[in-house]
HTML snippet that shows the backbone in 3Dmol.js (N, CA, C, O; Angstrom):
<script src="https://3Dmol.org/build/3Dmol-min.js"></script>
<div id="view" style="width:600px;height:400px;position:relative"></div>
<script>
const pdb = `
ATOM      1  N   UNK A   1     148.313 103.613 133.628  1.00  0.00           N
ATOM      2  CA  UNK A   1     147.304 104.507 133.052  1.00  0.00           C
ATOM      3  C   UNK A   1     146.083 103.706 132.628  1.00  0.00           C
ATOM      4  O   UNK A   1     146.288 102.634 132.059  1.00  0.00           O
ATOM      5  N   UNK A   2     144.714 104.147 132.863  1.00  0.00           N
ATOM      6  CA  UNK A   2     143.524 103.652 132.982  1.00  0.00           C
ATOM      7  C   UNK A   2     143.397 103.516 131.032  1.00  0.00           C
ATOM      8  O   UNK A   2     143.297 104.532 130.343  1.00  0.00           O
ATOM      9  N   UNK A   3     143.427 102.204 130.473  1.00  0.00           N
ATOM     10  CA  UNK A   3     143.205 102.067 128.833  1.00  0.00           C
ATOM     11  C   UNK A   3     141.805 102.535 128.983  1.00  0.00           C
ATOM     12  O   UNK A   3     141.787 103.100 127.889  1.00  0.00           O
ATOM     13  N   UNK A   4     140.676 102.745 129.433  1.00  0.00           N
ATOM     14  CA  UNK A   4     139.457 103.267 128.839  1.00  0.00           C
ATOM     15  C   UNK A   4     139.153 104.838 129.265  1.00  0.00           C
ATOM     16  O   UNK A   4     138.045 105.372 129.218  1.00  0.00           O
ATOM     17  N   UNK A   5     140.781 105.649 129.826  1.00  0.00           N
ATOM     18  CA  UNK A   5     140.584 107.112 129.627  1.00  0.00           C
ATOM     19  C   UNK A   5     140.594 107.280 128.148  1.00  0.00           C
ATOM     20  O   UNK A   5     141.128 106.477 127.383  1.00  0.00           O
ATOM     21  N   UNK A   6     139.779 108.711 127.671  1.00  0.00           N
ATOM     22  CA  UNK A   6     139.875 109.122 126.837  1.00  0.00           C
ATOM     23  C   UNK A   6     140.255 110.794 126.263  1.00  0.00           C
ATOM     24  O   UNK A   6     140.402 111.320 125.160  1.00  0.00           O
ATOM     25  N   UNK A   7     140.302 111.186 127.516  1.00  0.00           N
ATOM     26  CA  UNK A   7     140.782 112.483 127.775  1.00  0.00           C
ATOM     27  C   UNK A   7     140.439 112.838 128.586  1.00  0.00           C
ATOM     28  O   UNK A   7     139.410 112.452 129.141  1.00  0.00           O
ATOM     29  N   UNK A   8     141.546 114.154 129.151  1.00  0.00           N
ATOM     30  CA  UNK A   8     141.292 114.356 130.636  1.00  0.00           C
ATOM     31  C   UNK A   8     141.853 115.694 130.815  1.00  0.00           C
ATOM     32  O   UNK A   8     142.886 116.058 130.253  1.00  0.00           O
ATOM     33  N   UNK A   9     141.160 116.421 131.603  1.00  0.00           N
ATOM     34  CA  UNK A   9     141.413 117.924 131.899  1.00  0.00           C
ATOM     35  C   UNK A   9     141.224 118.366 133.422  1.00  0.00           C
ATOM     36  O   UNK A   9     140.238 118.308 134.157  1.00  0.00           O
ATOM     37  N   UNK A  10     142.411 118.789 133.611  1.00  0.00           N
ATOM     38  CA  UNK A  10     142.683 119.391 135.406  1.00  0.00           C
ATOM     39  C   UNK A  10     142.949 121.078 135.847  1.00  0.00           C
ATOM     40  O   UNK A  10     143.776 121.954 135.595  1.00  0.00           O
ATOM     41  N   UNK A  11     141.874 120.941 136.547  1.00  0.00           N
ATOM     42  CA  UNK A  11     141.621 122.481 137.107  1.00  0.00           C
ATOM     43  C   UNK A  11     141.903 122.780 138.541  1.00  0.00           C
ATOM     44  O   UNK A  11     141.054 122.410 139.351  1.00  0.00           O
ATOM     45  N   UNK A  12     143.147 123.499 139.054  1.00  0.00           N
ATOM     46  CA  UNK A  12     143.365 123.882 140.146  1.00  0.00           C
ATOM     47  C   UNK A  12     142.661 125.490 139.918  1.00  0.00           C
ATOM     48  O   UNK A  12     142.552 126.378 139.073  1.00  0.00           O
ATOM     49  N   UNK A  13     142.223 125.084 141.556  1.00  0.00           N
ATOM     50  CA  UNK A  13     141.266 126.486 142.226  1.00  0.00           C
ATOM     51  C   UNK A  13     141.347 126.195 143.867  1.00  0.00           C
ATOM     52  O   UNK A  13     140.732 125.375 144.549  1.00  0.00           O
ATOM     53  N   UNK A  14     142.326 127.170 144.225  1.00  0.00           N
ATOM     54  CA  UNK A  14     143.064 127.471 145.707  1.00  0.00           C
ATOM     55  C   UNK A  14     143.425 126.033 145.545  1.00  0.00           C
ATOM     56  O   UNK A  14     143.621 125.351 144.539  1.00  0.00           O
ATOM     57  N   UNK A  15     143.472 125.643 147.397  1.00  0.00           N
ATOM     58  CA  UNK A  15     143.717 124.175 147.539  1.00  0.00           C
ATOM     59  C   UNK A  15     142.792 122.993 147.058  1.00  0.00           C
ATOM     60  O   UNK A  15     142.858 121.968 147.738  1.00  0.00           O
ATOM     61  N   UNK A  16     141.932 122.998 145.968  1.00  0.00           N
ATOM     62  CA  UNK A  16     141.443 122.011 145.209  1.00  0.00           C
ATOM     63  C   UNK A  16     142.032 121.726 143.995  1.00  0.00           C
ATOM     64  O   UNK A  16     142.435 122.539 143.163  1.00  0.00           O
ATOM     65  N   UNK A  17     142.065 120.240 143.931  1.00  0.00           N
ATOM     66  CA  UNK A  17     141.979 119.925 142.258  1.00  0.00           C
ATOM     67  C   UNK A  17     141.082 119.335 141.859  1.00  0.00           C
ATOM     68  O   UNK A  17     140.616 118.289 142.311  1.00  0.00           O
ATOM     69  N   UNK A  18     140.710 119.997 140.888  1.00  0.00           N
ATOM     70  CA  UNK A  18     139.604 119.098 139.836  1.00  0.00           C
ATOM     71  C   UNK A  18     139.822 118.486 138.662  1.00  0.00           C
ATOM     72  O   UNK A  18     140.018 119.206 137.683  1.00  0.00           O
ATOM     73  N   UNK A  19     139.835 116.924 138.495  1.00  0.00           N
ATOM     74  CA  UNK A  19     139.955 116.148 137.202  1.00  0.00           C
ATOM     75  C   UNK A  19     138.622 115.668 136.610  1.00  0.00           C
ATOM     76  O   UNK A  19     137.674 115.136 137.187  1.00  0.00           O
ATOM     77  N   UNK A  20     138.765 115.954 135.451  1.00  0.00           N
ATOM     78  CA  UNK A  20     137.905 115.626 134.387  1.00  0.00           C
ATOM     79  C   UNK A  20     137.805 114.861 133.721  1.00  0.00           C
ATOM     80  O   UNK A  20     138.479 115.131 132.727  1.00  0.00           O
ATOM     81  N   UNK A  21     136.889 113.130 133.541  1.00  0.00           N
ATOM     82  CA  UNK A  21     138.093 112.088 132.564  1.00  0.00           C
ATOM     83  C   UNK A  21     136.880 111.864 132.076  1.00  0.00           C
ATOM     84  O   UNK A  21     135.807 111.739 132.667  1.00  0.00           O
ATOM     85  N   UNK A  22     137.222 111.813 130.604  1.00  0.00           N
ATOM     86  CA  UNK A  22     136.209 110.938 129.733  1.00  0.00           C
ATOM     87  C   UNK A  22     136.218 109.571 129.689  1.00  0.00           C
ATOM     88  O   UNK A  22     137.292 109.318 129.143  1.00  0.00           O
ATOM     89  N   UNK A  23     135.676 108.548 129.932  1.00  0.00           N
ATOM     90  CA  UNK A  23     136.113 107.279 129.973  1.00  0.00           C
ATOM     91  C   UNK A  23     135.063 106.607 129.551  1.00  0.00           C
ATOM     92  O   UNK A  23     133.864 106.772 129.775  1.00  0.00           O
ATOM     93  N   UNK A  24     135.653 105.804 128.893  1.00  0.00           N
ATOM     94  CA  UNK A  24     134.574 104.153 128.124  1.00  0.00           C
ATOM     95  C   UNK A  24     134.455 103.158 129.143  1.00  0.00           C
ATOM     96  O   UNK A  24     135.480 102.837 129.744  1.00  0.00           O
ATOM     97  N   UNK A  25     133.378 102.627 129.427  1.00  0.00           N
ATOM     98  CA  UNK A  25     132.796 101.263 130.154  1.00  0.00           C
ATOM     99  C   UNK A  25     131.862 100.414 129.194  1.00  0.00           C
ATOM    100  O   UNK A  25     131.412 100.560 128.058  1.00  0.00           O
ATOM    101  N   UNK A  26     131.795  99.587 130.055  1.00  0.00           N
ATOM    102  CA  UNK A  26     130.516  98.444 129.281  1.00  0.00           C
ATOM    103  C   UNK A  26     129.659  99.254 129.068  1.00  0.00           C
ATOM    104  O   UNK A  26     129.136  99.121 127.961  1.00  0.00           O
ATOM    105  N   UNK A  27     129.108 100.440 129.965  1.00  0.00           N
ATOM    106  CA  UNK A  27     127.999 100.969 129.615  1.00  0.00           C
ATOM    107  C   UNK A  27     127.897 102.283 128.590  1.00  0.00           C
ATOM    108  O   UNK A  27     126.897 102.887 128.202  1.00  0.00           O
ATOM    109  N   UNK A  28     129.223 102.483 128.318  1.00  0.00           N
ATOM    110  CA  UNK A  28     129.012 103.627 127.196  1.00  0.00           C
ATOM    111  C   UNK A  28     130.229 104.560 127.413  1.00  0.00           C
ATOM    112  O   UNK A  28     131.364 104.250 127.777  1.00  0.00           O
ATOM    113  N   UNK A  29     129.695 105.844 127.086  1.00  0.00           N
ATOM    114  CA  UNK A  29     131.063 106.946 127.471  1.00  0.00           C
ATOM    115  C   UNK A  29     130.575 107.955 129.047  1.00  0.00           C
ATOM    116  O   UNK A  29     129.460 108.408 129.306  1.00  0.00           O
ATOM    117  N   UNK A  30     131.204 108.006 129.454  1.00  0.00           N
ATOM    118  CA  UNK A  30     131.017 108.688 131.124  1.00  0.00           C
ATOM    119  C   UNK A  30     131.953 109.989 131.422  1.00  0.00           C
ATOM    120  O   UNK A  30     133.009 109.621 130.907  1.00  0.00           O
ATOM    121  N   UNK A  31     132.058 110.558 131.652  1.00  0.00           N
ATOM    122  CA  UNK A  31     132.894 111.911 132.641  1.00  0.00           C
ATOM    123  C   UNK A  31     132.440 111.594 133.860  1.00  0.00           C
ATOM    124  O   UNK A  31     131.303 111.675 134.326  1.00  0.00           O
ATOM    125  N   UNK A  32     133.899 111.061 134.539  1.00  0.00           N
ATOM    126  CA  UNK A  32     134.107 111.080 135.892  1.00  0.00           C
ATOM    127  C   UNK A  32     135.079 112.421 136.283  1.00  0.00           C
ATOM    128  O   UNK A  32     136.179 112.793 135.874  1.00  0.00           O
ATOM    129  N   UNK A  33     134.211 112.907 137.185  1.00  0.00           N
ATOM    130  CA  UNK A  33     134.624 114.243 137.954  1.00  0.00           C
ATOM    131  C   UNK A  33     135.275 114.013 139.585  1.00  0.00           C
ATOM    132  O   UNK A  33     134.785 113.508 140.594  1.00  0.00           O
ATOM    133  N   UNK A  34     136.502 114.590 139.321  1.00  0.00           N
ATOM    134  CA  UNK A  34     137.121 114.096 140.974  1.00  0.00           C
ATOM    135  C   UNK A  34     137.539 115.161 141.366  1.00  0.00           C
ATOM    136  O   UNK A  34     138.189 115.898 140.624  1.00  0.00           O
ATOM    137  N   UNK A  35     137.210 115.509 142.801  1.00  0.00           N
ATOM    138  CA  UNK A  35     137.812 117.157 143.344  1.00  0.00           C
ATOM    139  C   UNK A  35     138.679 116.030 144.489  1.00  0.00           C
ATOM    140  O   UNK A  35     138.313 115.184 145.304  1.00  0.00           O
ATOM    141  N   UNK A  36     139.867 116.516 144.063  1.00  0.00           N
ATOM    142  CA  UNK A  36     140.846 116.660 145.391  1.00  0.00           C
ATOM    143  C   UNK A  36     141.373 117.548 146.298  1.00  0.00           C
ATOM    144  O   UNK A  36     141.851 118.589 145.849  1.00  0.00           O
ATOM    145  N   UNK A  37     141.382 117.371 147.362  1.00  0.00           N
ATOM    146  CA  UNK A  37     141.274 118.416 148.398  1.00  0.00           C
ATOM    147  C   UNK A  37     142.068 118.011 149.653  1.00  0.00           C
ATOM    148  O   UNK A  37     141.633 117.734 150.770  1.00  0.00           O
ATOM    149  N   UNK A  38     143.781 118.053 149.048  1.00  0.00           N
ATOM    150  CA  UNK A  38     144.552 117.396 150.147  1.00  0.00           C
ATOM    151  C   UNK A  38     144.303 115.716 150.367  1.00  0.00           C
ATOM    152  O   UNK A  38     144.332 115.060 151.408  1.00  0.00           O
ATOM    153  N   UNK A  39     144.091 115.366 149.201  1.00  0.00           N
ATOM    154  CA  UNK A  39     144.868 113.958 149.339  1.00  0.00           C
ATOM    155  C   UNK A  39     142.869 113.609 149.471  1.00  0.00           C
ATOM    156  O   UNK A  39     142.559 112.697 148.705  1.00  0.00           O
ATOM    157  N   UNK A  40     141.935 114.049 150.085  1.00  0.00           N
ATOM    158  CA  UNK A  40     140.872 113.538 149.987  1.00  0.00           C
ATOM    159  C   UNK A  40     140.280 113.600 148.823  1.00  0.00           C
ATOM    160  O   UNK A  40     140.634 114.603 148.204  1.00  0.00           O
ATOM    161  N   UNK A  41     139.432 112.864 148.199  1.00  0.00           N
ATOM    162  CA  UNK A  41     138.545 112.183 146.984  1.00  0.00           C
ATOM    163  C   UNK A  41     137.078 111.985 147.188  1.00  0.00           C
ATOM    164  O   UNK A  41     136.457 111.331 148.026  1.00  0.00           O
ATOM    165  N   UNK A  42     136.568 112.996 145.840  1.00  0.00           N
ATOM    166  CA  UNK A  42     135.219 112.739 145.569  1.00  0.00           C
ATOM    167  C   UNK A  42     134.952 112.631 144.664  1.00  0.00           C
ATOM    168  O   UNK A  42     135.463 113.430 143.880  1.00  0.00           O
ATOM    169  N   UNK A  43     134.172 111.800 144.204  1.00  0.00           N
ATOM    170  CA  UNK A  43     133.808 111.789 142.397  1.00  0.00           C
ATOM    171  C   UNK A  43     132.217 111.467 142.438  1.00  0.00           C
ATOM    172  O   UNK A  43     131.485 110.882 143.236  1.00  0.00           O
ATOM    173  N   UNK A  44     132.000 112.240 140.982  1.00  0.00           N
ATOM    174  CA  UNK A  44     131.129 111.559 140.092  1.00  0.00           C
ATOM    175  C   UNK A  44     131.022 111.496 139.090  1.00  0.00           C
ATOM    176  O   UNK A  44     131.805 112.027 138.303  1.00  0.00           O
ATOM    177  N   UNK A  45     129.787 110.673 138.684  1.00  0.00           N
ATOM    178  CA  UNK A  45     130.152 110.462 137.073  1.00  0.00           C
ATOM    179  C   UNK A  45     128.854 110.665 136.493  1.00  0.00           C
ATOM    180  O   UNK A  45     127.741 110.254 136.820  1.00  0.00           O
ATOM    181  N   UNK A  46     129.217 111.320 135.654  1.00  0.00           N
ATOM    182  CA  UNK A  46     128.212 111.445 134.769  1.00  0.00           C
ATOM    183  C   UNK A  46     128.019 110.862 133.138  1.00  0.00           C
ATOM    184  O   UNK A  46     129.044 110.742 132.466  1.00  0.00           O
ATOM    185  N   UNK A  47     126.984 110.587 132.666  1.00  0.00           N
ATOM    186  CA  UNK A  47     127.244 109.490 131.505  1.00  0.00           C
ATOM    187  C   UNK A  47     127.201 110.982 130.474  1.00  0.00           C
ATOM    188  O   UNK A  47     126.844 112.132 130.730  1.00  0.00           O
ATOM    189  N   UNK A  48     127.587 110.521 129.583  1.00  0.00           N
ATOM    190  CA  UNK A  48     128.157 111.360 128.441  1.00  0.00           C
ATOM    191  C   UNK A  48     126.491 111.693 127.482  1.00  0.00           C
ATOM    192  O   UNK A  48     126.196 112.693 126.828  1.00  0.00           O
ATOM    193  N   UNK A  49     125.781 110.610 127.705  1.00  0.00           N
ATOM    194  CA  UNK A  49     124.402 111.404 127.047  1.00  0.00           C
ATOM    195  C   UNK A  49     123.571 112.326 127.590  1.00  0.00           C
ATOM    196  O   UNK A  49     122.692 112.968 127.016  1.00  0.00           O
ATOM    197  N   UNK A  50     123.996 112.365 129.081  1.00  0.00           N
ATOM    198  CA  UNK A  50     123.186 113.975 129.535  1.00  0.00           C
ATOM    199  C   UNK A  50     124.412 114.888 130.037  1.00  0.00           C
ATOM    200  O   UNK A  50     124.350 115.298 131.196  1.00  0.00           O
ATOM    201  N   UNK A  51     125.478 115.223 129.278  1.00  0.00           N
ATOM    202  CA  UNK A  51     126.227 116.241 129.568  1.00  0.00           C
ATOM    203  C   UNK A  51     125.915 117.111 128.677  1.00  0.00           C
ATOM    204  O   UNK A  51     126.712 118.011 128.945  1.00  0.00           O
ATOM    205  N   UNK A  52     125.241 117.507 127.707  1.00  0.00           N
ATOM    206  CA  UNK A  52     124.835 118.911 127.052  1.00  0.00           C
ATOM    207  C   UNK A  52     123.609 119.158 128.388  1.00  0.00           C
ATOM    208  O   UNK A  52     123.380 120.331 128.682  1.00  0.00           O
ATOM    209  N   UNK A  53     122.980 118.234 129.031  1.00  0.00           N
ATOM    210  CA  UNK A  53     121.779 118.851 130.255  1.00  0.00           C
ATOM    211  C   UNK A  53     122.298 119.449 131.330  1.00  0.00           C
ATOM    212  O   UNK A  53     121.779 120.334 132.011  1.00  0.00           O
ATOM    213  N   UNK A  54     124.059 118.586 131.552  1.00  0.00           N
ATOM    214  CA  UNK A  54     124.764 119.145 132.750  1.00  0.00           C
ATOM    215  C   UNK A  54     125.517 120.108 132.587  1.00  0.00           C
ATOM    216  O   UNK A  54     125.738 120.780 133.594  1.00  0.00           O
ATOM    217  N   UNK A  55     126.164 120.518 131.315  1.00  0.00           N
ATOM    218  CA  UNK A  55     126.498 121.889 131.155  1.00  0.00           C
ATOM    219  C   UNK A  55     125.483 122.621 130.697  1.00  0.00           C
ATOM    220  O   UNK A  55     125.646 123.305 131.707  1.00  0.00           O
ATOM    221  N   UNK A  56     124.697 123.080 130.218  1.00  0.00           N
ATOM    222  CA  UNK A  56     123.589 123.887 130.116  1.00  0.00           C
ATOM    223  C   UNK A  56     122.785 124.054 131.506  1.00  0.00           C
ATOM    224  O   UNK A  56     122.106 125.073 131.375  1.00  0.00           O
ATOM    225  N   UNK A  57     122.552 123.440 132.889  1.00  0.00           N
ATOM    226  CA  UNK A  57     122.476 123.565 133.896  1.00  0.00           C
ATOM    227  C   UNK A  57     123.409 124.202 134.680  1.00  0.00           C
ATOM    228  O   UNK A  57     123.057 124.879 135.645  1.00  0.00           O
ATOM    229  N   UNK A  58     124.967 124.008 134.260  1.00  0.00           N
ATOM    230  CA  UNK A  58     126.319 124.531 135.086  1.00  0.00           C
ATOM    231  C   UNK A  58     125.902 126.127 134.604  1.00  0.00           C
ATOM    232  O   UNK A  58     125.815 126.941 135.523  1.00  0.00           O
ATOM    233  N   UNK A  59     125.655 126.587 133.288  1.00  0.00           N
ATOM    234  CA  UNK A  59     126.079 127.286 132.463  1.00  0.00           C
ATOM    235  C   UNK A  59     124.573 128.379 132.999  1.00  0.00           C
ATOM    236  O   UNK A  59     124.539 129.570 132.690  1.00  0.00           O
ATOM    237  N   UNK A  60     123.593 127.794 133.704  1.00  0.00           N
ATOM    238  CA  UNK A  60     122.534 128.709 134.373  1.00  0.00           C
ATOM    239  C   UNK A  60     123.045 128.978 136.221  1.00  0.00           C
ATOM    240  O   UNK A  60     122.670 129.876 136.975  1.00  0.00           O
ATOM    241  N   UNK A  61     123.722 128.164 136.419  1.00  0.00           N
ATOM    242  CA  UNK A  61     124.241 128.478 137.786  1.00  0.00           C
ATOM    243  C   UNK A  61     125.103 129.384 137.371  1.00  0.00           C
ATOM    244  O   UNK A  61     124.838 130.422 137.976  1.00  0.00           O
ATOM    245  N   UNK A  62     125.837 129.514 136.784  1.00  0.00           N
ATOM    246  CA  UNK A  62     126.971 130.507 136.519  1.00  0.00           C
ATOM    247  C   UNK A  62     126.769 132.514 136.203  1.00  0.00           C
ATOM    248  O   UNK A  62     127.346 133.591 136.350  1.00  0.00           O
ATOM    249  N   UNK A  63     125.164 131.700 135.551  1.00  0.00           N
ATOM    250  CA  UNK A  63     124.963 133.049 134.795  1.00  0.00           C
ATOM    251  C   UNK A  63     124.381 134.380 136.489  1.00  0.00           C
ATOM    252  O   UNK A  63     124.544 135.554 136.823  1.00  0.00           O
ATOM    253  N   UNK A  64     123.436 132.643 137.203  1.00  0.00           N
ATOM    254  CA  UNK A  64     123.134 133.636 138.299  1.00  0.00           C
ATOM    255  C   UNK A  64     124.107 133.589 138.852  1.00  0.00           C
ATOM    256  O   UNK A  64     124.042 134.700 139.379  1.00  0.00           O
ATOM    257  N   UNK A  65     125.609 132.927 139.403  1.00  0.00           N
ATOM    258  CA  UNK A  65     126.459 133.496 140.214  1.00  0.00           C
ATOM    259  C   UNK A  65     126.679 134.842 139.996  1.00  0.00           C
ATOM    260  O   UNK A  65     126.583 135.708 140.865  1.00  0.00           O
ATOM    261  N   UNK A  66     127.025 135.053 138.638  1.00  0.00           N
ATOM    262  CA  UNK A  66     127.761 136.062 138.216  1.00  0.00           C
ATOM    263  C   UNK A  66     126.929 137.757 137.987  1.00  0.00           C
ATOM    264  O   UNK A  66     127.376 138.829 137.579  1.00  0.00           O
ATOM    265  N   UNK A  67     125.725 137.386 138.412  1.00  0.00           N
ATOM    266  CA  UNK A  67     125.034 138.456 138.678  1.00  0.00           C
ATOM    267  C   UNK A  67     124.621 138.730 140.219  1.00  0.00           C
ATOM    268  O   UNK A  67     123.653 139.439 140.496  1.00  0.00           O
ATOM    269  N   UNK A  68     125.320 138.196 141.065  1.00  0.00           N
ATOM    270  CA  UNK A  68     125.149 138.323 142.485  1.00  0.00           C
ATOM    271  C   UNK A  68     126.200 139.524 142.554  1.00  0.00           C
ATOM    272  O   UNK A  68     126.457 140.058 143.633  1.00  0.00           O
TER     273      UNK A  68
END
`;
const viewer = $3Dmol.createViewer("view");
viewer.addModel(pdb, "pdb");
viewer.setStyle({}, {cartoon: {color: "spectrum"}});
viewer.zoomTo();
viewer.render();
</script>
């Protein structure tokens, strides 16, 4: 187990999984995002000081999904 996770949250949707990990580096705190999709891997990461910009951006995609 990775010592600089700090929590972590997994979302299945159909044949994807999505993990969520908070994690510490030299450079600070990060959320690395990984969709698995049958054994294939994608991530990114995002640093933890613009995640109120990246959910408040998720949180305007959503609003127009959900009015389609």
């Amino acid at each position: 187990m990775d010592n600089d996770l700090l929590h972590t949250e997994k979302i299945l949707a159909d044949r994807k999984i999505f993990f969520l990990n908070l994690k510490s580096n030299a450079r600070g705190l990060v959320v690395k995002i990984t969709e698995d999709v049958s054994g294939n891997r994608d991530t990114i990461m995002v640093p933890a000081e613009i995640l109120g910009d990246f959910i408040a951006a998720l949180n305007d995609i959503k609003a127009t999904a959900d009015e389609q």
